[in-house]
N, CA, C and O atoms as CSV, one atom per row, in Angstrom:
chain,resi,resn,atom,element,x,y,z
A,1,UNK,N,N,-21.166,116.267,47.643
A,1,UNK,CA,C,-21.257,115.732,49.009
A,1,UNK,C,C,-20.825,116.786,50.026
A,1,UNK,O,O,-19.638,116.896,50.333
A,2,UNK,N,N,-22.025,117.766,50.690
A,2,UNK,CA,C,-21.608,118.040,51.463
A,2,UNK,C,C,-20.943,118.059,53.121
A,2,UNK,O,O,-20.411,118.893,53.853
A,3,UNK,N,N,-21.252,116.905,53.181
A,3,UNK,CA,C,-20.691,116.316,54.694
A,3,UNK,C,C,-19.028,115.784,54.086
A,3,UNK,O,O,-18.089,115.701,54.878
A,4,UNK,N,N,-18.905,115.534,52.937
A,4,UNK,CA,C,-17.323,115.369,52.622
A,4,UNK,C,C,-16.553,116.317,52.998
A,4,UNK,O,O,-15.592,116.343,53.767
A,5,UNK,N,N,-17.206,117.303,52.216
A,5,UNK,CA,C,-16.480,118.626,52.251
A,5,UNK,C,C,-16.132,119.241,53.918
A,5,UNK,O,O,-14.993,119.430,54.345
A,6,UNK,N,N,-16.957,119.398,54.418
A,6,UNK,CA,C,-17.195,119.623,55.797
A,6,UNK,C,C,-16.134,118.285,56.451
A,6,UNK,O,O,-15.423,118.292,57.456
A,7,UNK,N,N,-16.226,117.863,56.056
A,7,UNK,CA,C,-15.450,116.684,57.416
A,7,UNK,C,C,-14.138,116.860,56.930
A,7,UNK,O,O,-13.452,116.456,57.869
A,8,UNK,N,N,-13.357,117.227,56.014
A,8,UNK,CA,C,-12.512,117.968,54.892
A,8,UNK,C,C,-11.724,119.599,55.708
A,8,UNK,O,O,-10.611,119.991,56.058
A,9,UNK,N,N,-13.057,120.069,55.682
A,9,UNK,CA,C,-12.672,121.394,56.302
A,9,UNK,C,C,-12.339,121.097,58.031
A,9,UNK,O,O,-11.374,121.524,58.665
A,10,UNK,N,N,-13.441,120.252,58.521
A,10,UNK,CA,C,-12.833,120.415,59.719
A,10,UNK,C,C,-11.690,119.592,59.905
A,10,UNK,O,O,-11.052,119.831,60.930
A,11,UNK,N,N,-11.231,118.594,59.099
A,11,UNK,CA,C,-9.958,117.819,59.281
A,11,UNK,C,C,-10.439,116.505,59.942
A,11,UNK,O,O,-9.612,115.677,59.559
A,12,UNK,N,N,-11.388,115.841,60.776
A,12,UNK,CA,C,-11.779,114.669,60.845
A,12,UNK,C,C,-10.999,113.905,60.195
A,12,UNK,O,O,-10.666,114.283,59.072
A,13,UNK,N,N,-10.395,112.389,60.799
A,13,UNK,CA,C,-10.664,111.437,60.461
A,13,UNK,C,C,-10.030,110.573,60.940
A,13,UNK,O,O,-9.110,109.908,60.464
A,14,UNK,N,N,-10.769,110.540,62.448
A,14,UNK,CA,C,-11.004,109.417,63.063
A,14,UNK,C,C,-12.149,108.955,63.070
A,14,UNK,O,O,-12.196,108.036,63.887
A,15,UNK,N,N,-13.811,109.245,62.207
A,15,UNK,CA,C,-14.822,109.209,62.418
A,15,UNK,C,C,-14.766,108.791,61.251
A,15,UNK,O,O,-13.955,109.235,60.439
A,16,UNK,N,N,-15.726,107.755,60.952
A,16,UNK,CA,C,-16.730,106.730,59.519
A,16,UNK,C,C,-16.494,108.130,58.596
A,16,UNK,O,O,-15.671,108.063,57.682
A,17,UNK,N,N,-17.094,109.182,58.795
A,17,UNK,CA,C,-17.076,110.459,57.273
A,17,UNK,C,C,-15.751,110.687,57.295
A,17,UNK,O,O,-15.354,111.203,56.250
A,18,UNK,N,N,-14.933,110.494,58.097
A,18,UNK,CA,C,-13.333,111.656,58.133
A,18,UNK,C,C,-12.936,110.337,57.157
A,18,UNK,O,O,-12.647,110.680,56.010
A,19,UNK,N,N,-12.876,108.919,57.412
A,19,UNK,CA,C,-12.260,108.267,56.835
A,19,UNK,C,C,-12.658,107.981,55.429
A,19,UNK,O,O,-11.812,107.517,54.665
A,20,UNK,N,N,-14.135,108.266,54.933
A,20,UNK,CA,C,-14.510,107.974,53.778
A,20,UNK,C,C,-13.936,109.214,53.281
A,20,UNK,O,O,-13.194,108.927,52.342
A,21,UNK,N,N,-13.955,110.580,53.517
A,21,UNK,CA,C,-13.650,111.663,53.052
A,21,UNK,C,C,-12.292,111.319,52.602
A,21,UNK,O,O,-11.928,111.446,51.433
A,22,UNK,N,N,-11.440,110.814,53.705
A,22,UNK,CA,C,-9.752,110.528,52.765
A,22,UNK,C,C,-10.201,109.630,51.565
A,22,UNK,O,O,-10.079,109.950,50.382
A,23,UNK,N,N,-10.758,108.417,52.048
A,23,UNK,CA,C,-11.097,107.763,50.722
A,23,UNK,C,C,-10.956,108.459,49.217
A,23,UNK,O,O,-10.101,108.384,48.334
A,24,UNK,N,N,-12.415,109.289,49.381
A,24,UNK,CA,C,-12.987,109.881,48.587
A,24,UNK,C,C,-12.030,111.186,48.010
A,24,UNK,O,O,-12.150,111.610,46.861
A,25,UNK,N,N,-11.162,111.689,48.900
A,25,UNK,CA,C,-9.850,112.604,48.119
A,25,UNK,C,C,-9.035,111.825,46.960
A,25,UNK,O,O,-8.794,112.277,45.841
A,26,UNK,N,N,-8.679,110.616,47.442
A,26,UNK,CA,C,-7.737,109.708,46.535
A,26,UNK,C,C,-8.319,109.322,45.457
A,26,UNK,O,O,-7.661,109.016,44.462
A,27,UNK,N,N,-9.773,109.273,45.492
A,27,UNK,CA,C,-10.411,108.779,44.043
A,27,UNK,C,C,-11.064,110.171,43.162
A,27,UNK,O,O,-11.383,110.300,41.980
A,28,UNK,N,N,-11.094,111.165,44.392
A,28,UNK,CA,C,-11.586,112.287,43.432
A,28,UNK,C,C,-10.873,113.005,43.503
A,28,UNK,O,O,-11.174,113.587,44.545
A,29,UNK,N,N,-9.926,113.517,43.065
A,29,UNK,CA,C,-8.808,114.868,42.563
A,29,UNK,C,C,-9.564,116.124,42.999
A,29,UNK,O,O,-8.892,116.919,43.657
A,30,UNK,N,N,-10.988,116.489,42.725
A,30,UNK,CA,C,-11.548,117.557,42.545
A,30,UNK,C,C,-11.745,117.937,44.097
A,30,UNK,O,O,-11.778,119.069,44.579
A,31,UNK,N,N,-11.822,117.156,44.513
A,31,UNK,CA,C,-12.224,117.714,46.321
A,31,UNK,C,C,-11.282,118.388,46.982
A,31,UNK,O,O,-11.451,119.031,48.018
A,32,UNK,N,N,-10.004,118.200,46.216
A,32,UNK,CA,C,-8.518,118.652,47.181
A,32,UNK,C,C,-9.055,120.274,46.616
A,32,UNK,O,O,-8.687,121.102,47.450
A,33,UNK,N,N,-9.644,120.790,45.706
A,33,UNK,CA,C,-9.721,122.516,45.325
A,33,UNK,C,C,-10.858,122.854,46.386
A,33,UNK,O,O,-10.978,124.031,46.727
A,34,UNK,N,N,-11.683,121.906,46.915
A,34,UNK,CA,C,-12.851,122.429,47.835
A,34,UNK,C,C,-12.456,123.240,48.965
A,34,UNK,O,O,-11.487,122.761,49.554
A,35,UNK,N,N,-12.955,124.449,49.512
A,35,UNK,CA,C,-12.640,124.859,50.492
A,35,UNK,C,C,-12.908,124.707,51.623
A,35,UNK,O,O,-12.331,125.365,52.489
C-alpha cells in the first residue's frame, strides 16, 4: 500500500488515510521498517 506508506512518511493523521495508516501500523508490524 502505497498511499500507507506515504501518509506514514508524511505523518498525517488527521485525514481518513493518516488514520487507517495508524490502524494499519498496529496490525502490521512490517510497516513501522518502511521508510
Amino acid at each position: 500500500m502505497p498511499e500507507v506508506a506515504a501518509a506514514i512518511a508524511r505523518g498525517t493523521d488527521d485525514t481518513d488515510l493518516g488514520l487507517r495508516s495508524a490502524r494499519t501500523l498496529r496490525r502490521v508490524p512490517n510497516y513501522r521498517f518502511i521508510p
